[in-house]
SEDO-973749 format. One line per 3 residues: number of its first residue (from 1); for each residue z negated, y negated, x of C-alpha. Coordinates in Angstrom, 2 decimals. Example, Ala and Ser with C-alpha at 12.3 -4.5 7.8 and 13.67 -1.06 7.14 Angstrom:
<pts>
1> -7.80:4.50:12.30  -7.14:1.06:13.67
</pts>
This chain:
<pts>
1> -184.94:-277.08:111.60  -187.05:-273.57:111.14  -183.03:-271.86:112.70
4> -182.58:-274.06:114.93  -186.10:-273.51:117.27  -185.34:-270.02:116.09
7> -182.06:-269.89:118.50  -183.77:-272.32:120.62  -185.84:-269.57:121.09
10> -183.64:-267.24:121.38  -181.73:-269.01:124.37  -183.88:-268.89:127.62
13> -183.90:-270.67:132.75  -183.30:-270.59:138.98  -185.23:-267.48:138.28
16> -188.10:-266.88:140.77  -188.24:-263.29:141.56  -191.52:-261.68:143.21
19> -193.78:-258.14:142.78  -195.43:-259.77:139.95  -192.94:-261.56:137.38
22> -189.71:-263.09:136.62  -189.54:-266.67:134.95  -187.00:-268.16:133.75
25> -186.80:-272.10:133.25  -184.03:-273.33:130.68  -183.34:-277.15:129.95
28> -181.81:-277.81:126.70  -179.19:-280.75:125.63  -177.84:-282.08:123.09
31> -175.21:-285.10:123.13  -175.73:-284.65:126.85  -179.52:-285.76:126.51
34> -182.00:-283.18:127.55  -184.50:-283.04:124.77  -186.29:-279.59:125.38
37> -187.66:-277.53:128.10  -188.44:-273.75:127.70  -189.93:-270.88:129.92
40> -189.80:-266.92:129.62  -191.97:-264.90:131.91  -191.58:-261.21:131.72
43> -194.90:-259.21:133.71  -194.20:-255.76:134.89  -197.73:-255.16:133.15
46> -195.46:-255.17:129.71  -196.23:-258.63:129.07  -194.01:-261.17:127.82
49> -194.34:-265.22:127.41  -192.77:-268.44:126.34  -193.31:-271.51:126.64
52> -191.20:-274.20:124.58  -191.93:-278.27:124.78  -189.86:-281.01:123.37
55> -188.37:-284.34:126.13  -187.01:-287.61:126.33  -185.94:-288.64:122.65
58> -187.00:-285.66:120.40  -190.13:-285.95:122.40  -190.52:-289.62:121.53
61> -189.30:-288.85:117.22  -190.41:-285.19:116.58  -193.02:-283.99:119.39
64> -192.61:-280.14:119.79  -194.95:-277.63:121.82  -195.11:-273.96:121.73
67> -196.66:-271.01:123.32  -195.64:-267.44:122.52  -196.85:-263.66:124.46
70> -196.74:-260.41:123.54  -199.06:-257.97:125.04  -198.09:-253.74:124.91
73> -201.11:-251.65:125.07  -200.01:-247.60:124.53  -198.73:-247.24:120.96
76> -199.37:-250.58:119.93  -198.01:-254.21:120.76  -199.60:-257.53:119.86
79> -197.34:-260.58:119.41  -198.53:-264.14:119.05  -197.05:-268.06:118.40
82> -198.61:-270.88:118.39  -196.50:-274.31:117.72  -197.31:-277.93:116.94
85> -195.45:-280.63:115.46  -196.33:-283.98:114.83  -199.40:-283.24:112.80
88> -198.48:-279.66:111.84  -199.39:-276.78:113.85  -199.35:-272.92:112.97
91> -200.34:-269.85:114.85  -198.91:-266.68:113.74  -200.27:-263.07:114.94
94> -198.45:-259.87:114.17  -199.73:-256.28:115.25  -196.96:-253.43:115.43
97> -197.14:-249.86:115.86  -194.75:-247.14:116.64  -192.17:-250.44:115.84
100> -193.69:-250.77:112.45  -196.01:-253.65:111.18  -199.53:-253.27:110.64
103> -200.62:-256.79:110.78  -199.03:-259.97:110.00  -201.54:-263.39:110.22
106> -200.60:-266.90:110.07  -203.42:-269.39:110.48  -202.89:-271.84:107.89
109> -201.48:-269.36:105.74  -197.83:-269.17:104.79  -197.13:-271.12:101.16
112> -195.63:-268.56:99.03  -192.01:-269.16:98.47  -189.83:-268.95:95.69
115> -185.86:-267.66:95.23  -186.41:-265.56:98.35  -185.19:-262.13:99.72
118> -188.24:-259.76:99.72  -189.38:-257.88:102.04  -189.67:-254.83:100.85
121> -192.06:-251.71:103.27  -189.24:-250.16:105.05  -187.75:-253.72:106.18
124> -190.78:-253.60:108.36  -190.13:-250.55:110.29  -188.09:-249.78:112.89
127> -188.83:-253.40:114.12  -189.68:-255.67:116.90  -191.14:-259.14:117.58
130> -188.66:-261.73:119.10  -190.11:-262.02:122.60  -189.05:-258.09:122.85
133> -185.52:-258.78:121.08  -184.88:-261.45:123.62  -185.78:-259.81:126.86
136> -183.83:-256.52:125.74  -180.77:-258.04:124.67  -180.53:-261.30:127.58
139> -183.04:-260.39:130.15  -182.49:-256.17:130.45  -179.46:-256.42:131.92
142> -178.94:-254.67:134.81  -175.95:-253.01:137.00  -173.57:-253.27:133.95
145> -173.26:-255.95:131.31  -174.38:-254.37:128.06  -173.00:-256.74:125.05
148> -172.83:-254.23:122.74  -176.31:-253.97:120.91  -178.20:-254.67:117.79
151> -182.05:-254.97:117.02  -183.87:-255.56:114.16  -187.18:-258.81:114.73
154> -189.66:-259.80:112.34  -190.95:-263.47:113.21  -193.71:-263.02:110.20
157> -191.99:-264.93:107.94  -188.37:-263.10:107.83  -186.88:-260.20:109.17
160> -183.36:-260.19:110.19  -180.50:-258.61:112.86  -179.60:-259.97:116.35
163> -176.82:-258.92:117.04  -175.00:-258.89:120.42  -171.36:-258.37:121.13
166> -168.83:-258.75:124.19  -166.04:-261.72:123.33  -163.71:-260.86:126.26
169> -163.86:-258.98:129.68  -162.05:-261.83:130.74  -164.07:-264.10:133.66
172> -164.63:-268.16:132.68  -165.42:-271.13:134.47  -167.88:-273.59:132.95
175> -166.91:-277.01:134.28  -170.55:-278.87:134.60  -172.91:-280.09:137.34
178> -175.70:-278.78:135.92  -174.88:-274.77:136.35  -176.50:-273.81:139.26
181> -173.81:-270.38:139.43  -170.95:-271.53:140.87  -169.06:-268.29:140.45
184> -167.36:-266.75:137.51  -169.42:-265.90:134.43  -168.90:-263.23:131.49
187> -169.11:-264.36:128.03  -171.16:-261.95:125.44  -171.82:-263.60:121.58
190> -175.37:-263.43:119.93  -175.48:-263.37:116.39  -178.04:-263.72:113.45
193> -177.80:-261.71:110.88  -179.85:-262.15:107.68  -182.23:-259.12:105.84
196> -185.16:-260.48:104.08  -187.59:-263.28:103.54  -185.03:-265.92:103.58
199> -183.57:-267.88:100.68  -180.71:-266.51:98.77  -178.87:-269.91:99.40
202> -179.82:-270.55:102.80  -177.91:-266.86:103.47  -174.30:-267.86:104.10
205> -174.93:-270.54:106.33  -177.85:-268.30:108.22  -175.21:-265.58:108.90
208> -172.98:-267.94:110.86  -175.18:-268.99:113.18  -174.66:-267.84:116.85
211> -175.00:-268.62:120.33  -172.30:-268.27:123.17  -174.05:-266.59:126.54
214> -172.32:-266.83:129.61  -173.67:-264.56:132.10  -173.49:-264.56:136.11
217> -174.22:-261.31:138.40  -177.01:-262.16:141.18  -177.55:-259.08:143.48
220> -177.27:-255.98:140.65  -179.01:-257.83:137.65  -176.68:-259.83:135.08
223> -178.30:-263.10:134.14  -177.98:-265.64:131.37  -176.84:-268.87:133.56
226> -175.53:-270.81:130.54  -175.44:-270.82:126.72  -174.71:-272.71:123.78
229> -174.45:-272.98:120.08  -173.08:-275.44:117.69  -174.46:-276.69:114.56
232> -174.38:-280.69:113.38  -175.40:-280.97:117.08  -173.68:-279.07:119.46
235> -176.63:-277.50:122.00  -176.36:-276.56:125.61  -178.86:-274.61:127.51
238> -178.69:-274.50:131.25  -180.94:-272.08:133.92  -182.68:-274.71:136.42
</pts>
């Protein structure tokens, strides 16, 4: 489940456009049932936010609500998540500098695992939190399509690679009613790639995980129109 909001997460929705901000609004399905709604909001005052909350059946089984920002000041950048589910909630607060941790918080605290990957000091630098993965690898698109980078996120719990890579120049055509681009879209691959903090067994299946991102030009900016990834339940993610 803790992958799967991961990539939910990593997946963001008609974008508004103005002075101020950009949000994106993303509905989420699965077994053509929309079960999850999520906004990103990127502020030209280098501040990013999500917002993530469960519908229709998963709402009714497994209630899920989340809040996320990330807030740049000079050298260093705050991130923060909050989540609740059913009766468990967490909030997690981690401080970088220079792209290196200097504070990692989660309120409860984290129960100390066993048969994991440790992180070790330098796993912790050269890093970034996953609000600033996503909107550099989907959302920082501009002029050209640019599938063809890597970054390294800490989450507070583990640190791993996303990892994002052209699959063809070639255009496609998503048949469904519920893509608001009508044109031809470019399809780039997103990848997760495991480093530490994880469990050893939970590696192989980790490293397979990936979302498809099909990606539509509007004026000079290329945006995310449609993606999905497939796991027991194949999931579909579609800009409003």
């Amino acid at each position: 489940m803790k992958k799967l909001f991961i990539f939910i997460f990593i997946l963001f929705s008609f974008v508004t456009q103005n002075l101020h901000a950009k949000d994106f609004f993303y509905e989420i399905y699965g077994l053509n049932l929309k079960f999850m709604e999520i906004q990103f909001s990127n502020s030209p005052h280098q501040e990013l936010a999500t917002k993530i909350k469960s519908k229709g059946l998963l709402n009714f089984f497994v209630s899920f609500k989340g809040n996320g920002s990330t807030k740049a000041h000079a050298k260093q950048t705050s991130y923060q998540f909050q989540y609740q589910k059913k009766k468990k909630a967490r909030s997690t607060t981690i401080v970088f500098k220079d792209r290196k941790v200097i504070k990692n918080i989660s309120q409860p605290a984290r129960k100390k695992q066993t048969n994991t990957i440790p992180i070790q000091p330098y796993h912790l630098q050269n890093v970034v939190d996953p609000l600033t993965a996503i909107n550099q690898l989907l959302f920082n698109q501009k002029n050209k399509l640019n599938c063809n980078q890597r970054t390294k996120v800490f989450d507070g719990s583990d640190v791993f690679y996303l990892i994002l890579s052209e699959q063809s120049n070639k255009d496609h055509i998503v048949k469904s009613s519920k893509i608001t681009y009508k044109k031809p879209l470019r399809k780039c691959k997103l990848q997760y790639q495991t480093i530490a903090g994880h469990k050893a067994k939970d590696e192989k299946k980790f490293n397979k995980s990936y979302v498809d991102i099909f990606y539509g030009k509007q004026d000079s900016v290329y945006l995310p129109y449609f993606l999905r990834t497939k796991s027991k339940i194949s999931l579909k993610m579609f800009l409003k």
